[in-house]
N, C-alpha and C positions, 0 to 999 in steps of 0.2 A: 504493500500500500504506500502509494507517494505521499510525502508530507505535504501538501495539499489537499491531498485528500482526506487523510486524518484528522486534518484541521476543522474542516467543514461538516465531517460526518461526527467530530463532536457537538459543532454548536446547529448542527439537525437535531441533534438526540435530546438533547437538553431544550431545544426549539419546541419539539412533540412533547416532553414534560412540562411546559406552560414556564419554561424561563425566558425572560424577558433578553433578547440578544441584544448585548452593549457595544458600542463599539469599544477600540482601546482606546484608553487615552493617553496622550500624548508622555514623554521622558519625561518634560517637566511637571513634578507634580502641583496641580492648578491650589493656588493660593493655600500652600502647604512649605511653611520654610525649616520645618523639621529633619527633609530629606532633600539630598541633593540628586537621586533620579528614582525615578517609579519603579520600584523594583519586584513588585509581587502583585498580583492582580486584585485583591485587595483596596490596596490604597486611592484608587477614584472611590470606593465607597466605605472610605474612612471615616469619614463624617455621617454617613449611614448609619454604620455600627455604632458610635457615640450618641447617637440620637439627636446629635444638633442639624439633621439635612433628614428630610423626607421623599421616597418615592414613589410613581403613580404604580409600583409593583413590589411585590415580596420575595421572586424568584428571579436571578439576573444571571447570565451566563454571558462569559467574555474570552475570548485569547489575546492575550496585553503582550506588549512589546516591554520587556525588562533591561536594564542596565544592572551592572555589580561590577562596578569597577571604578568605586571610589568611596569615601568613607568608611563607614562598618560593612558594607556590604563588600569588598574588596577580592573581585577573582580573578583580577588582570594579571598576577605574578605566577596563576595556575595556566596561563591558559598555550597551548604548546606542549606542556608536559604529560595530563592527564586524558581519558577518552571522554570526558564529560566537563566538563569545566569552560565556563563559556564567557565573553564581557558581555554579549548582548543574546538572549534568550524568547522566547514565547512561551507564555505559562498560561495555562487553559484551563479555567475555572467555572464552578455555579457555586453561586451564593443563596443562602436564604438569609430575608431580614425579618426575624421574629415570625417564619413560618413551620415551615418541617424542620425535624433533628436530627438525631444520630441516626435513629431505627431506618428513612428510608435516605438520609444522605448515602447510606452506608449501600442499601438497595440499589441506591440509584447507579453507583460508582460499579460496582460488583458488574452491574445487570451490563451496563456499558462495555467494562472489560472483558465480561466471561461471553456475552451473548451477541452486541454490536463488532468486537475485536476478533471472539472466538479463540479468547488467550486460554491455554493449558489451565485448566482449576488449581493442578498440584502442583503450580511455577509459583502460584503467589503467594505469596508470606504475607502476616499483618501481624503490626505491632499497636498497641496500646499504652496508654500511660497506665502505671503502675496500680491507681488510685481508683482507674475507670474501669470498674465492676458492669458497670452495664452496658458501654460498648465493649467486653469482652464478650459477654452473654448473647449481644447482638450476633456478631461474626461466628459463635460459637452456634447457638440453637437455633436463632434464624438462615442467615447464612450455610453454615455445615462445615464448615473450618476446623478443622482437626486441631485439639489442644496441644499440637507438636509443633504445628504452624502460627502460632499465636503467642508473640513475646511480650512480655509487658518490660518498659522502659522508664527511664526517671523523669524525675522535669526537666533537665537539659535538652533532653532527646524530646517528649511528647507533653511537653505542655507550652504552651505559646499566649505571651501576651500583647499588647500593644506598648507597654512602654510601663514604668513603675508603679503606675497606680493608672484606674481602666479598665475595661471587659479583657475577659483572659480565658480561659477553658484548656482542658486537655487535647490529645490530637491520637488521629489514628492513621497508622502510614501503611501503603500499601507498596510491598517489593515486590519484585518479576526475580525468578533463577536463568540465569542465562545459560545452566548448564555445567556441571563438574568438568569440562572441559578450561574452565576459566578457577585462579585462585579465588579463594574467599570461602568464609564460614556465613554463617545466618546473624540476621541482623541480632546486637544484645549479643554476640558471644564475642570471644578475640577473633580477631581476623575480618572481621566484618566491614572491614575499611576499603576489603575488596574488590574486584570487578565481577564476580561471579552476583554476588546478591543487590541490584538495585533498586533504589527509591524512586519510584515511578507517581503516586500517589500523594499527596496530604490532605486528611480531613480535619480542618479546626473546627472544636466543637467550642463557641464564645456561651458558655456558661456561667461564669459568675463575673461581679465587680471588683476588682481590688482597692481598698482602701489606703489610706497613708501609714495605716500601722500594721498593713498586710493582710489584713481581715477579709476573705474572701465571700460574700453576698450573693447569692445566686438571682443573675438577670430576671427582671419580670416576663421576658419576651426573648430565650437565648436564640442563636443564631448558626448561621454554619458559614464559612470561608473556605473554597477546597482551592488545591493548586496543583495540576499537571505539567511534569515539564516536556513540551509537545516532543524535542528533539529526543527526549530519554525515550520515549513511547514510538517514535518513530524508528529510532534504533532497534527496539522490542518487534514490530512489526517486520521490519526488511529485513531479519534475521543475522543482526551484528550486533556484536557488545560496544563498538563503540562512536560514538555520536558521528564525530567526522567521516564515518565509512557509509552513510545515508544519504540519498537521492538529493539533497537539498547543499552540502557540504563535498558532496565530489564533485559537481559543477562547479561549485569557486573555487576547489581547490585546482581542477582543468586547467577552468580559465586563469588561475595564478600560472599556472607548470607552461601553457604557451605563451604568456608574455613575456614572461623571467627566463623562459627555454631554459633550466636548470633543477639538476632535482635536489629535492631536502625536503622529507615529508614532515619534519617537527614543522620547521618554518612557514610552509605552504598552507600549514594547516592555520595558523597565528595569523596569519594573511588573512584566511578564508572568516576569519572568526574576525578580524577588526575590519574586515571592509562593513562589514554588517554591522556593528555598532556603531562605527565612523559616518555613513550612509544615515541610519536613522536619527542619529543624535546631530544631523547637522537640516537633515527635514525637517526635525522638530524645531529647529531657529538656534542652534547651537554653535558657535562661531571659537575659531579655535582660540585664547587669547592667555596669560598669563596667570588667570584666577578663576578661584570658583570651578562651574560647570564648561568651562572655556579649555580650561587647564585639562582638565580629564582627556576630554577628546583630542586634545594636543598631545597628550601620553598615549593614549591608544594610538594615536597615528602615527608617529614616532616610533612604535616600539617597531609597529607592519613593517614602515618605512625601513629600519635598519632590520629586519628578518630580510625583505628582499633586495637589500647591501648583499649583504653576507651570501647570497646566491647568485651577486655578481650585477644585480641592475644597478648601474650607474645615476642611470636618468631615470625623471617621474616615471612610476607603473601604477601607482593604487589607482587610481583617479580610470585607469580604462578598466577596471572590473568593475565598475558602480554598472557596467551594464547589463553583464550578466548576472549581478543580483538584483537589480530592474525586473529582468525574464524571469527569475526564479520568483518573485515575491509580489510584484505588484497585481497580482489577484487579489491578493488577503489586504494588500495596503498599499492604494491607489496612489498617495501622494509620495512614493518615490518616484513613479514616473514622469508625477508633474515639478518634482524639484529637480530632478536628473540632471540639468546643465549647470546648476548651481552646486550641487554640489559635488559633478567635476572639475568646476574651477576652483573651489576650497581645497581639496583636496591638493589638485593639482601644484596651487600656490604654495600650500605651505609644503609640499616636498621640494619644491625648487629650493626653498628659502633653507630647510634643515639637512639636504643634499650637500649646500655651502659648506656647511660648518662638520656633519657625520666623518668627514674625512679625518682631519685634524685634531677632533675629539676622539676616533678610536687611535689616533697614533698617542697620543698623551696619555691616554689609557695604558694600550701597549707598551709604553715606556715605561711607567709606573709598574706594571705589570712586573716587566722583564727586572728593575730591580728591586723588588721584594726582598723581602729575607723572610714571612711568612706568609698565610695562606687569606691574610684579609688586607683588603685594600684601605686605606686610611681613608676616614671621613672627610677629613679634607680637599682629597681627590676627588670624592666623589662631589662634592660641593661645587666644587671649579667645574668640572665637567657638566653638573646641573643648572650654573649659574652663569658661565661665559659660553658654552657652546649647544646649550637644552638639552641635557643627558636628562629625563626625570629621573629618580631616583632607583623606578622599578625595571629602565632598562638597561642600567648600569647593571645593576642583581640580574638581569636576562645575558649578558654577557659576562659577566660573571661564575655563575650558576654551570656554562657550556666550559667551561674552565676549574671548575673545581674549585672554585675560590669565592668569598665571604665579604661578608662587606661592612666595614663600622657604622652601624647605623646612627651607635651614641654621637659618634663622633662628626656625622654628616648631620644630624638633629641641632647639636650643638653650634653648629656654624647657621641654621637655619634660622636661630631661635630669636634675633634682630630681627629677621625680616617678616617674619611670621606674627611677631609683635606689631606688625607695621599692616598687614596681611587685612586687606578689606574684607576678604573669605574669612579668617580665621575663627570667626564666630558667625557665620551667616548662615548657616544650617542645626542651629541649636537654638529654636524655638521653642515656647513651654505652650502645649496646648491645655487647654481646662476640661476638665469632665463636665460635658451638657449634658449629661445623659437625660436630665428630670426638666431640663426647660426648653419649652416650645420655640418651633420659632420666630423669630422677629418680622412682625410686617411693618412693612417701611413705608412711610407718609409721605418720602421730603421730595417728590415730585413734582406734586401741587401744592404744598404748605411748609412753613419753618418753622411754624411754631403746635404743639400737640401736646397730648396728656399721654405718659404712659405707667404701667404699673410693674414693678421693680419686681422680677423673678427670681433672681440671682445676684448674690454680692459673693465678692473675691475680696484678700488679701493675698496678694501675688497669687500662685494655685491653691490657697484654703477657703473653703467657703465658710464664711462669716452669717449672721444674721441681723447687724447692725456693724456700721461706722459713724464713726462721729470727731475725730482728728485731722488734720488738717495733710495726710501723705496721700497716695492717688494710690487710687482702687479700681478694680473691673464692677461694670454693673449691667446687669441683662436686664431687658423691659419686653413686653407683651408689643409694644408698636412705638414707632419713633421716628422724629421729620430729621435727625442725624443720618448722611449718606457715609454710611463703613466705606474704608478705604481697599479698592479695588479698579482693577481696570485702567492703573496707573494712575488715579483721581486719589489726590490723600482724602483722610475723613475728613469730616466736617469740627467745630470748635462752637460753643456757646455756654448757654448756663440751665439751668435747672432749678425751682424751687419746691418745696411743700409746708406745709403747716408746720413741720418740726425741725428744716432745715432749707440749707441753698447752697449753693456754689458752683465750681464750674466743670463744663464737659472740654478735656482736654484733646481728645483724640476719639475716634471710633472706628474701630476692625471688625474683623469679619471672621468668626470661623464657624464653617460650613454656613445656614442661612440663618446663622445668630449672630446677630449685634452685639459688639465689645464695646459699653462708652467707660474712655478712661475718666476716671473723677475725681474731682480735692474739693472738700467739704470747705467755706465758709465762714460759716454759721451751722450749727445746730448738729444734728446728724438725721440719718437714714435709715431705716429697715425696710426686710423683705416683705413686699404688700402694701406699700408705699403707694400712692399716686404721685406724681413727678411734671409740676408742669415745666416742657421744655421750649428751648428757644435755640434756633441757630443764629447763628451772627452772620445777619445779610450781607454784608457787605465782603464776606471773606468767599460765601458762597457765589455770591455773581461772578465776582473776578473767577476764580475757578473753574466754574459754570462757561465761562467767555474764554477762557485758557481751552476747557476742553473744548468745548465748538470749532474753534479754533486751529486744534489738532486734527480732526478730521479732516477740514476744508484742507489742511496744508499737505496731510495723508495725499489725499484725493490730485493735489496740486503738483506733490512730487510726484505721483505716477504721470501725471501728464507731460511735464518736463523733461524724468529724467527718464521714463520708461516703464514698463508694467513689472518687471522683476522686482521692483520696491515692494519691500514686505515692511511693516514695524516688528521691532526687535525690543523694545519696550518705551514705555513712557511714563512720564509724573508729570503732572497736572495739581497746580498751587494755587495761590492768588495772589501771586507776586508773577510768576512766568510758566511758561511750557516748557518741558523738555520731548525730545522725539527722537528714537536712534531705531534707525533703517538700512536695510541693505540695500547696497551701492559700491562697486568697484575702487572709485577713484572721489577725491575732494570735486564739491562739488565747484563750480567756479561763478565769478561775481556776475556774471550777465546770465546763469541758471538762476543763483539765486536771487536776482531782481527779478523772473520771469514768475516765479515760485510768488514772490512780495506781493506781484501785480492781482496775479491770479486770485488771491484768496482775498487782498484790497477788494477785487471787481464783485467778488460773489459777498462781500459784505457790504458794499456799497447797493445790490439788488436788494438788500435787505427780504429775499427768500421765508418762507414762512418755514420751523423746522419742523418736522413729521414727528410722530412716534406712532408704529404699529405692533402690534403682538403678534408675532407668529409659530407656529410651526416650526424649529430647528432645523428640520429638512428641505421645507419650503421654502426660508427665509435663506439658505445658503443655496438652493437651486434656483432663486429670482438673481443672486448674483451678489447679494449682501457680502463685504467683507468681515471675518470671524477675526478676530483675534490673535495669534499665537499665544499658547498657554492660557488662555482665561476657561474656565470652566460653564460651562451654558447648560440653562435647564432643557426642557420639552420643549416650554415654549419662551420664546424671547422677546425682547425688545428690539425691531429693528429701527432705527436712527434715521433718516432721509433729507437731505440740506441741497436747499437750491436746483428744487427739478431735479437732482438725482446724479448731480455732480458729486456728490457725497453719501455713499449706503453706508452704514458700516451696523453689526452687530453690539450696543452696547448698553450696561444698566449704570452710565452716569449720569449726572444732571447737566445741563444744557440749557440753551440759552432757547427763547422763542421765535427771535427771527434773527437772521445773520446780523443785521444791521445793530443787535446788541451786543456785538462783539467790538465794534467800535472802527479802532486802527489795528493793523497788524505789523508789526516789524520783527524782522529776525535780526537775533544779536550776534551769533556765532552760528559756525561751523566746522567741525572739527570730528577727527580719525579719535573712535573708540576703541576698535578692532582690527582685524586680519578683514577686509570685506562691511563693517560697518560703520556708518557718519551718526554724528550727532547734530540736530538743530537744537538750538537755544532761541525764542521769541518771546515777544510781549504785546500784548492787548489792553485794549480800552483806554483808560488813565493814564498806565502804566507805558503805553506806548508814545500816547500823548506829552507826557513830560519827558520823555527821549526825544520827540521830534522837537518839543520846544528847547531842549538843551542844545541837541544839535546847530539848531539853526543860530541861537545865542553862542553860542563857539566859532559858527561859523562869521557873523556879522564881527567878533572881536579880530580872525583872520584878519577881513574885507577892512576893518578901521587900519590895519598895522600897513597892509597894502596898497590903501586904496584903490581900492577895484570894486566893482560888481561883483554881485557873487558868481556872475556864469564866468567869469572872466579870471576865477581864484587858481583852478587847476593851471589853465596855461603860464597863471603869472607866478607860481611857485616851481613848475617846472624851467621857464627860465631861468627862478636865482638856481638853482640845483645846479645847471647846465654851467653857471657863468661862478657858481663858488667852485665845481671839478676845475674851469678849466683852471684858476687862481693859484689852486693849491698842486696842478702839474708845474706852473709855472715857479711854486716857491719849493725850498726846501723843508722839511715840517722835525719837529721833535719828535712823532709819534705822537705826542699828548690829546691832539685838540683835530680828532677824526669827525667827521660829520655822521649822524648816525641817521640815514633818512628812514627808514621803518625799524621798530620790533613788533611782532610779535609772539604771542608764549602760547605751546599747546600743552593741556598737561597729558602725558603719557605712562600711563601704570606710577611709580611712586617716584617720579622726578617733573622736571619742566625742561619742555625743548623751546631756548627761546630761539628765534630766526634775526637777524639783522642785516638788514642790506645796506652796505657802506657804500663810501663814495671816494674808494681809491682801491688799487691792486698794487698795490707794493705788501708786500709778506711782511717784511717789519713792520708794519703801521697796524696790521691785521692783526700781529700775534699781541701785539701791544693794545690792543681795544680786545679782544679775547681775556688776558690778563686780568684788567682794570672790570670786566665784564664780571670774572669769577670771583672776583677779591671781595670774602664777607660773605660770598653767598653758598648755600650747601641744595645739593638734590637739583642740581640743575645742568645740561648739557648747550651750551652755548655752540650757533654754527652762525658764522658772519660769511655774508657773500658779498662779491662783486661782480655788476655785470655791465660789461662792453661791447659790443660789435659781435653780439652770441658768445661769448667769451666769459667763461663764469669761473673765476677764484675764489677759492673757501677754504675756511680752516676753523678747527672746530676744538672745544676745549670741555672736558668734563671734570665736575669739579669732586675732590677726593673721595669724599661720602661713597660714590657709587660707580664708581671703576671696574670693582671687581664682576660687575652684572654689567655695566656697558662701556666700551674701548670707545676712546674719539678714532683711532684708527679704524675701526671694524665700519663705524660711522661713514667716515670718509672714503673709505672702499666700496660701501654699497650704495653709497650717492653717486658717485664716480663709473660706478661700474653699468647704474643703471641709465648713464648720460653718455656713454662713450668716451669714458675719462678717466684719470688716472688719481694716486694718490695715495698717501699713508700714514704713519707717524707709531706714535706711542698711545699707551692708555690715556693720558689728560691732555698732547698736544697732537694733533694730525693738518695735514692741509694735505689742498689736489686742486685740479683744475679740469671741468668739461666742458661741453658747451650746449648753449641753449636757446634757440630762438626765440622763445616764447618765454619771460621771464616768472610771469603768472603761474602758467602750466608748470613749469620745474619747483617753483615755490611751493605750489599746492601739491605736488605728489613727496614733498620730502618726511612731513610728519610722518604717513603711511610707510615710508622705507624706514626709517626710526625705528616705526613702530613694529614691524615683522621681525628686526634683530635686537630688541630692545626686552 
């Protein structure tokens, strides 16, 4: 049976038992910052399980796209060595939410395997937790499971929770015998770590609560979570023990073996396994970059990358197999086909970029290597190799590992532990969720009102539930209904106050988990209890600006596609009421007459002053009229579709919005600027906020126009002049170095330094390295490159200041600006110069952030 097919004629089977078929959802999990990817089919109905999200079903059945290859979930170091071990997985599940239990989960699973599969009765083994008398009795009396075949396990093994306190329950796992042909004992004896006995199977049974002092509660409504891993069962089916030797994994591994024309079946196989995580994690809007979920897939691709070194491909190869796992996969998941050129140029790019460097980092290796005197590499080395040339850490240990040799992890930790301090990830996936379990959820008012009554279901102090506050530190507080918009969809919460007869004060913040309202609160006056009525108030005037920020954003969404092309996706957004932010994919900086064209565009459609729509639809119908969805945002049944200006603007969303464009005001964009490998950031502002930039401007401008005297149309030519007529001045004198003219800077920030740019107005080297100098003196975390340009003629030279040497070379700098201009150049780690050339002084300007940023 093909793994296509297995796939389907699970979620038929479970289709005909009246479960509700889900789609997956996406690697990133939607407004969930506890996990850094979706890793078990589960987690879209997390919020399910807790009771803080409801659905219009009690039986859901899914097969989800999994990641394990960063954080706790971690099997990127496995993967190459073992026949199971995978970074990117499909796990095939049916869920009940407070419907059936053990007795026909159990039914259900068996009836599948033994009757739908036609699996051997006497292959499958079942375990139990230790404690669970009556799914033993189930497998046993119902069932017919022989007491030899039925192991009971501890809680390590079969009990599962969500996290320290939470629904939790026992678990029953179902293994397949591959046959005494293969090592291994039976699950629960020694040996069992083998390949002969596999875990094919898990049934969680969510039966009790856990409390804070571990007090287990038996749920009013328990639950069931099951998790098949498709490839292990597909293994089971073509009659192999191990994953990679299956219909699905010899295709990419093929199509590795004729690209690379080389054999090496570990490596081929690490190939076939990262193109598919690489692939989905960059569909899903995943972009390769130094942090966070950016970093991951920058290690998984790295690691492919040098597997198919090491078998002799010189040049990019990952990037041509996205197509044969295109062929293989895009039945079950459409949207690799429709990202397919996108995410062959991601790919593409970033091999070109760590191809540079792979070389000279495995000879440094090698060298280190060769003089040893024992069997572990110093932490150090491996630091430098992670830090000057992208060795992450796990592929350093992958070459290593092939070597017999060890790796100081203390001691590479050690050298990490500055930067990791500094590390905008380093705490961004350590969320504290709350137990909803007992409160309803929140319906929201603040679409047509800011001001409302709601009554207090729920108080927190950090994760405790309280029954009263009355001190002046800030608390969680759940309400029955509220005109507070939780923070979602890039739109921060809303801010205002609250009163009642025994208290007042203010709402500082409001979140979201699952469809429950967070409002953060500090008491005033008085205090508060559970049962409260609360009259509340938003602060209007934080909400319009916000409100005119997000309207805003779409129009400008809608604007970049027109401009710069339909492959603009968003890549995320915040939305204040001071400004917008907006970062979208796009190849290259965008340049000043795109971005006047972008200004004009969303000016003209607020000047129609357009009335703006809201419809409710259908989730399927709303994304078949052609509405834009989101990346990452989670959408109910039925949604809110958004519609601006006759339909120059669709987009799928539950913020607050303005009623016709024309309330949005003025629109100006402040910046532009390289986020990523592939993604721009805009910065803008509206209404007010735009209004007092255009009055400043033009008051800056008129102080020019007095020193000049000139008109104002008349300001650029007559500044270009003195420019012209100070260069030629200062050819004609001889100069100290001191008193360099500096006609632009300016500063992009790039991961945890600043690239400032300076465009001088001489090429003599000494005057350059002397303003580079005077540049750095006093200042830390910054990477200074001053240019000159002439008759296409561009000199630069470039200075990093000590702080951050060791993570970026002004030489390395200067060689990839140089190299990518047709030009030369080199130096040291804090001094470098070179010379290319440029006809276009803009265009070279605007692509240098981006080169920075790819070696940076």
């Amino acid at each position: 049976m093909l793994t296509s097919e297995l796939r389907a004629k699970f979620l038929d089977y479970f289709d005909k038992n009246d479960h509700e078929v889900v789609d997956s959802s996406p690697l990133i999990p939607a407004n969930d910052d506890t996990l850094l990817f979706t890793n078990a089919g589960m987690v879209q109905f997390k919020d399910v399980f807790l009771g803080s999200e409801k659905r219009p079903y009690k039986r859901a059945t899914t097969t989800q796209r999994c990641i394990r290859a960063g954080g706790k979930h971690n099997d990127l170091e496995n993967v190459g060595y073992t026949l199971r071990h995978h970074t990117f997985f499909e796990m095939l599940g049916n869920f009940s939410f407070g419907d059936y239990f053990k007795e026909e989960a159990i039914k259900l699973a068996w009836n599948f395997l033994t009757n739908e599969l036609n699996l051997d009765k006497e292959r499958l083994w079942i375990s139990v937790f230790r404690e669970d008398d009556e799914a033993a009795e189930i497998w046993s009396s119902i069932i017919g499971i022989g007491p030899e075949r039925i192991v009971r396990l501890d809680e390590e093994d079969n009990f599962w929770s969500m996290g320290e306190t939470g629904p939790c329950g026992p678990c029953s796992e179902i293994y397949y015998d591959h046959g005494e042909q293969y090592e291994g004992t039976p699950p629960g004896s020694p040996g069992d770590e083998g390949d002969r006995f596999v875990e094919i199977w898990n049934l969680v049974f969510m039966q009790f609560n856990r409390d804070a002092n571990g007090e287990l509660t038996p749920l009013p409504k328990p639950s069931v979570d099951t998790g098949m891993g498709l490839e292990r069962v597909a293994a089971v089916m073509q009659g192999v023990n191990s994953n990679y030797e299956t219909d699905l994994f010899r295709n990419l591994i093929k199509a590795s073996e004729e690209v690379i024309k080389s054999p090496g079946e570990a490596s081929h196989k690490v190939i076939a396994d990262h193109i598919r995580s690489v692939s989905f994690l960059i569909a899903d809007g995943i972009t390769p970059s130094n942090e966070g979920r950016g970093y991951v897939l920058r290690r998984i691709m790295r690691r492919g990358i040098r597997h198919g070194y090491k078998l002799g491909a010189k040049e990019p190869f990952l990037y041509s197999l996205v197509e044969s796992l295109v062929r293989e996969m895009e039945s079950a998941f459409p949207m690799l086909a429709s990202n397919q050129k996108q995410i062959e140029e991601i790919i593409h790019n970033e091999e070109k970029k760590f191809l540079e460097t792979l070389d000279k980092g495995i000879e440094i290796l090698e060298k280190e290597i060769s003089n040893m005197d024992s069997k572990v590499i110093p932490g150090d080395v491996v630091f430098k190799l992670h830090d000057t040339f992208g060795f992450p850490f796990d592929l350093t240990a992958d070459i290593a590992r092939e070597q017999d040799l060890k790796l100081d992890e203390a001691g590479f930790n050690k050298c990490m532990e500055e930067q990791v301090k500094n590390s905008k990830s380093a705490s961004k996936f350590k969320g504290t969720r709350l137990d909803l379990s007992s409160i309803d959820e929140t319906k929201f008012l603040g679409y047509d009102r800011l001001n409302a009554e709601g009554k207090i279901l729920g108080l927190w102090n950090d994760d405790l539930r309280v029954d009263s506050v009355s001190d002046d530190k800030e608390y969680f507080l759940a309400l029955d209904q509220t005109p507070f918009y939780a923070e979602s969809g890039g739109q921060v919460g809303d801010q205002g106050t609250f009163s009642c007869s025994s208290g007042s004060g203010q709402i500082l913040d409001c979140i979201k988990q699952g469809k429950i309202s967070l409002h953060t609160i500090k008491i005033d006056e008085g205090a508060v209890k559970l049962g409260d009525k609360l009259k509340l108030a938003v602060e209007p005037d934080k909400r319009a600006a916000a409100a005119s920020n997000h309207s805003a954003t779409h129009l400008m969404h809608a604007a970049l596609k027109h401009v710069l092309g339909s492959h603009v996706e968003q890549k995320g957004s915040l939305v204040d009421a001071s400004k917008l932010r907006f970062d979208f994919s796009h190849p290259k900086a965008v340049t000043k007459d795109e971005i006047k064209q972008i200004e004009l565009l969303v000016n003209q459609h607020t000047l129609n002053n357009a009335e703006v729509k809201t419809e409710l639809m259908k989730l399927d119908d709303a994304i078949a009229s052609g509405a834009e969805a989101m990346f990452g945002e989670k959408y109910d049944d039925e949604v809110r579709v958004l519609s601006m200006s006759d339909g120059f603007s669709v987009e799928l969303c539950g913020g607050t919005h303005v009623t016709r464009t024309g309330d949005i005001g003025m629109f100006i964009i402040l910046s532009e600027s390289s986020v990523s490998s592939g993604v721009r950031r805009i910065e803008a502002v509206t209404g007010s906020m735009a209004v007092e930039l255009a009055f400043e401007i033009r008051s800056q401008l008129q102080v020019v126009q007095g020193i000049l005297n000139v008109g104002a149309s008349q300001v650029g030519s007559k500044v270009e002049d003195l420019v012209k007529e100070n260069k030629s001045l200062k050819k004609g004198s001889k100069t100290s170095g001191k008193s360099k003219v500096d006609l632009k800077e300016i500063i992009h920030k790039i991961n945890n330094f600043d690239l400032v740019l300076i465009e001088a107005d001489t090429q003599n080297i000494q005057d350059l390295r002397q303003l580079v100098d005077s540049s750095k003196k006093g200042q830390s975390e910054r990477c200074i490159l001053i240019l000159s340009h002439q008759d296409s003629k561009v000199v630069m030279v470039c200075g990093v200041t000590d702080d951050i040497q060791e993570s970026l070379s002004a030489n390395d700098v200067i060689q990839a600006i140089a190299k990518a201009s047709n030009g030369k150049g080199g130096g040291r780690k804090d001094f470098a110069q070179g010379a290319c050339t440029a006809d276009n002084l803009e265009v070279f300007v605007n692509s240098i952030p981006d080169i920075v940023q790819s070696i940076a």
